[in-house]
C-alpha positions, 0 to 999 in steps of 0.5 A: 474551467470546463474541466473543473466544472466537470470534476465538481459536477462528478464530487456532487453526484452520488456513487461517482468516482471522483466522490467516491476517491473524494470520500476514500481519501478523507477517510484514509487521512481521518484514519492515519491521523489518528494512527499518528497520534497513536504511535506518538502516544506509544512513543510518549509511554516507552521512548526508545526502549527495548520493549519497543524494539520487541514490538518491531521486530515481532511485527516485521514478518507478519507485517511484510506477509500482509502487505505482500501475499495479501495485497496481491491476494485482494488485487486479484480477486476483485476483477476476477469476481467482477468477471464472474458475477457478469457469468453468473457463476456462483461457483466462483464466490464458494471457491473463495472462500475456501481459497482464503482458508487455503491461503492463510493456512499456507501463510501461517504454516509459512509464518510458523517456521520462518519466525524462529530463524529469521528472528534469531538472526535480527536479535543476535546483536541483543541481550538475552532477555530481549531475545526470550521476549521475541521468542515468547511472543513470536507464535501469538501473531500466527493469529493474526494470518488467518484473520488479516487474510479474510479482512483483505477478503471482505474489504475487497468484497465491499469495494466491488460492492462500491462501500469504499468508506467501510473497507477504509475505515476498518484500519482505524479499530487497532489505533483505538484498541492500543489507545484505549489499553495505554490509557488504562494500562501500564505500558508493557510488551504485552500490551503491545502485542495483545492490542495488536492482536486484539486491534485485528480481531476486531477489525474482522468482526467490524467487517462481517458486520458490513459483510457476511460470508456464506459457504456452501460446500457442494457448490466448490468445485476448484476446476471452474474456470474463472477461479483458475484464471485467479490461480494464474494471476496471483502469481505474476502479481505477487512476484511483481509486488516482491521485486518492486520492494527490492527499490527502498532496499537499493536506496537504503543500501547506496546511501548507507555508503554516505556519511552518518545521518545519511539514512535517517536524512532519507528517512525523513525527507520521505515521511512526508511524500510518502504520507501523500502518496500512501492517502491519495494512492489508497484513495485512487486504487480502491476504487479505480480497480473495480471501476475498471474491472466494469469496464471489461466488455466496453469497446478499447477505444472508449476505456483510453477515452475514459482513461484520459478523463481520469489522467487529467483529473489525478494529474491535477491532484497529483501536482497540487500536492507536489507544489504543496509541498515544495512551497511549504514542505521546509515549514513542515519539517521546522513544525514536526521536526526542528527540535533538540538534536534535529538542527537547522542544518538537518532541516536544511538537507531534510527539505531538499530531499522532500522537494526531489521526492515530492516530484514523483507523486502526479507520476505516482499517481498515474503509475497506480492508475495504470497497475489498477488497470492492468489489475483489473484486465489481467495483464499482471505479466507486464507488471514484472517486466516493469517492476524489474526494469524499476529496479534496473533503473533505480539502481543506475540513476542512484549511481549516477546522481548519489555522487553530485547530489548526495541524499538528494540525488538518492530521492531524486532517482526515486522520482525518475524512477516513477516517472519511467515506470509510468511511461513504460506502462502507459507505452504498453497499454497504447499498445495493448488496446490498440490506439492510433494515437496517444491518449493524450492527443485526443 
């Protein structure tokens, strides 16, 4: 009780972190909901037609350089501008913003002669006319590089500056804009991808609202020593980020060797975990990793104090959802997905795969905790070694448990995968703060 009473104390005091997690994930879910309703309308209007499939496909690169170089990108700055506000060094801010024009110049320069190769081998089994689509449209997401590099800038400038609603909100202006065009537009190719365009450019202004930036071209000097603490760590956070996404690949290439349905079994087993996951963890990590960045100078004792308090509070979270979804998880697949061809059976094997998923979110939870943590303290070496040794991990425990499990035993894998990576990163931060005992037994 007393620790609910605290948790509650801490939602009503203004600026804290558990209001503030309490206001991200409100918002994250807000925004999703309506990118729900979004992609169900695009369902309704092109069904499973080719147009569709030009859209995914034409998304699928510029998609995968966003989340990958660019959220390793906004990881990084966030602590490392803490450090340099903390110096006075003003230097550091003008050497950013050069740095994005670097990097997305690099991004799109990469994008530019990747999407021809990459994009003739995923329509080489189409017609010729599909192809010509993909090749007609390919170059106008080049745009969208350079714009999506300074939104992760500016979003990572409002979490530092603890506005966590703004830079979760932004999202939601292209599931309006692709709302708005199907409404009053007839469905096509083009407007998909004008949406999408448009939908990011918007995004941009709507943050330059909250956020302007300001250069100044005599204060850049690329030598200054936080920026190549910067340089350093990118590195090591991107390639962690690249190997930790090897996993959905190893799943998918261990049930494929399953009967037919096998995938599309995963597939929609996950949607619902994942949903938790992707809300609660943006929630969380928005605002754990500058909150953590701010706690450099502070004595290693206190933070795994301060970090304890935080296990406890996710923790709690994390297992509510879990036992959530286990209780109702099978009346949610019969709401959402009991229809026509999708029989009792599916929903059947569907919820057993939606329970072994749903016992890696708490875990989840702690593991990103954890990376936020060691985000904001440099220490993104480890995360390769722990990314790698997931892997590893994930692609014995498959073998082990696909051949008495099934689909199951794949998710099932997935859950002690987690639960392992949160261990081998909990062992490490013990060690590097130097604790006599775990944070748990304080």
């Amino acid at each position: 009780m007393d620790r609910l009473r605290v948790i509650v104390n801490n939602l009503s005091e203004k600026g804290g972190v558990y209001r503030n997690i309490a206001l991200v994930i409100f918002t994250v879910f807000f925004v999703k909901i309506l990118g729900f309703f979004k992609e169900v309308l695009i369902g309704n209007s092109f069904g499973m037609t080719e147009d569709l499939d030009v859209f995914f496909i034409l998304i699928l690169i510029p998609s995968f350089f966003s989340s990958v170089f660019l959220g390793a990108f906004k990881a990084v700055l966030i602590p490392n501008y803490i450090f340099a506000q903390k110096n006075d060094n003003t230097i550091f801010h003008n050497n950013l913003i050069v740095q994005t024009i670097l990097l997305s110049l690099v991004l799109t320069i990469g994008l530019y002669f990747l999407s021809t190769p990459i994009n003739t081998y995923l329509v080489r089994n189409y017609s010729e006319v599909f192809a010509n689509q993909v090749f007609a449209n390919q170059y106008l997401f080049l745009l969208c590089i350079p714009i999506w590099t300074f939104s992760s800038l500016l979003s990572g400038l409002l979490d530092i500056k603890k506005r966590f609603v703004i830079s979760a909100l932004y999202p939601i202006i292209t599931s309006i804009v692709f709302i708005v065009l199907l409404f009053f537009y007839k469905p096509s190719i083009h407007i998909l991808v004008y949406a999408f365009v448009l939908g990011s450019i918007l995004e941009l202004l709507f943050l330059l609202c909250f956020q302007p930036v300001k250069l100044v071209l005599s204060d850049v000097k690329f030598n200054d020593p936080d920026s190549i603490i910067l340089y350093k760590q990118f590195l090591p956070k991107l390639i962690a980020g690249l190997i930790i996404g090897f996993n959905p690949i190893v799943d998918q290439l261990f049930t494929s060797q399953l009967t037919d349905g096998a995938i599309s079994t995963l597939n929609y087993g996950n949607k619902l975990p994942a949903f938790a996951i992707t809300i609660l963890t943006i929630g969380i990590g928005n605002v754990l990793l500058p909150y953590f960045a701010h706690l450099k100078d502070t004595p290693k004792g206190e933070i795994l104090i301060l970090l304890k308090k935080k296990f406890k509070a996710i923790f709690i979270i994390g297992i509510l959802c879990t036992f959530f979804l286990v209780v109702f998880g099978k009346d949610l697949i019969i709401l959402f997905f009991q229809k026509g061809a999708f029989t009792q059976n599916h929903t059947e094997e569907v919820s057993l795969v939606l329970i072994m998923f749903s016992f890696q979110i708490p875990f989840y939870l702690l593991d990103i905790t954890l990376v936020r943590l060691l985000t904001a303290f440099n220490f993104n070496v480890f995360n390769i070694t722990s990314s790698s040794i997931s892997v590893l991990v994930n692609v014995f425990c498959n073998y082990i448990f696909i051949e008495k499990y099934g689909v199951a035993g794949v998710a099932l894998s997935t859950s002690i995968v987690v639960f392992l990576s949160f261990v081998t990163k909990y062992l490490y931060v013990l060690r590097k703060f130097k604790t006599d005992k775990p944070v748990f037994l304080k």
